[in-house]
C-alpha positions in Angstrom: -118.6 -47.9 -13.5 -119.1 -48.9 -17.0 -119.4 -45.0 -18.1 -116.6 -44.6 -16.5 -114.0 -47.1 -18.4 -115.6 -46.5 -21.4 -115.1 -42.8 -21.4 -111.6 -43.1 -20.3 -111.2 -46.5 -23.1 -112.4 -43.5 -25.6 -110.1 -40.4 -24.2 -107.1 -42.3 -24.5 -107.8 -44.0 -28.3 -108.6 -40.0 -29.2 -105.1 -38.8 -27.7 -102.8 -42.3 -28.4 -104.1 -42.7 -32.3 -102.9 -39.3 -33.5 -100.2 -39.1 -31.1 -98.9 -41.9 -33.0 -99.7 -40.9 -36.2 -98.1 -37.0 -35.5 -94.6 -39.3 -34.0 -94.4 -42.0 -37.0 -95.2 -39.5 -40.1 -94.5 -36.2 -39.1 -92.0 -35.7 -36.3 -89.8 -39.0 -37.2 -89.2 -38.4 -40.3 -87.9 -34.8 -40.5 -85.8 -35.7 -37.1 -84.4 -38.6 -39.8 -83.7 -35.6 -42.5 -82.0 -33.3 -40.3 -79.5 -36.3 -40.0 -77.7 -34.9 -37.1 -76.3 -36.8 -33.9 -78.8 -34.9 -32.0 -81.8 -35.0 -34.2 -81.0 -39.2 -34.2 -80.9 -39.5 -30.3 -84.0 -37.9 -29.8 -85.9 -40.1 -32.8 -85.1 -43.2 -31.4 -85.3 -41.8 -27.7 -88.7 -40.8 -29.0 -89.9 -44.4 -30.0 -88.3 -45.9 -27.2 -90.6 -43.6 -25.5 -93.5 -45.2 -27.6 -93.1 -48.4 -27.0 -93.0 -48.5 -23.8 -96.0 -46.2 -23.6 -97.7 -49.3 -25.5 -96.6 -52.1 -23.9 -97.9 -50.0 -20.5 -101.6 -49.6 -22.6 -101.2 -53.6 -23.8 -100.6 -54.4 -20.2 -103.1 -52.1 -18.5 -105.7 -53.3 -20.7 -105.1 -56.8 -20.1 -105.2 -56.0 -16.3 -108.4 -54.3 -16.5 -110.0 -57.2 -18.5 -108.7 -59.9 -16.3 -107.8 -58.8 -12.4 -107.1 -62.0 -11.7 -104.4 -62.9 -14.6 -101.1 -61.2 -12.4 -102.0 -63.1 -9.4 -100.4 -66.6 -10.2 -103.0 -68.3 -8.6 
């Protein structure tokens, strides 16, 4: 069981931590350059997209650490 988070904990650093970096100093900016109406909408669309992907890896690793916290009891 431990092998089993820990090896998922470790795929998703190795494909979130550059995804991240290839969206924030890559891909953002030259959407940014372009300068279009289009270009725009799909850089903030694009972090919207982020965020939420990291508030959903905040709050599934606070679920996995503590069952127990959602249950109100």
């Amino acid at each position: 069981m431990y092998a089993t988070k820990l090896t998922l904990l470790l795929t998703t650093i190795v494909l979130y931590a550059p995804g991240s970096l290839f969206w924030f100093f890559w891909h953002v900016p030259e959407l940014l350059s372009t300068g279009t109406d289009q270009t725009l909408v799909a850089a903030f669309a694009g972090s919207v997209a982020w965020m939420l992907l990291t508030f959903g890896f905040i709050i599934h690793i606070i679920k996995t650490a503590r069952p127990t916290a959602g249950s109100g009891r």
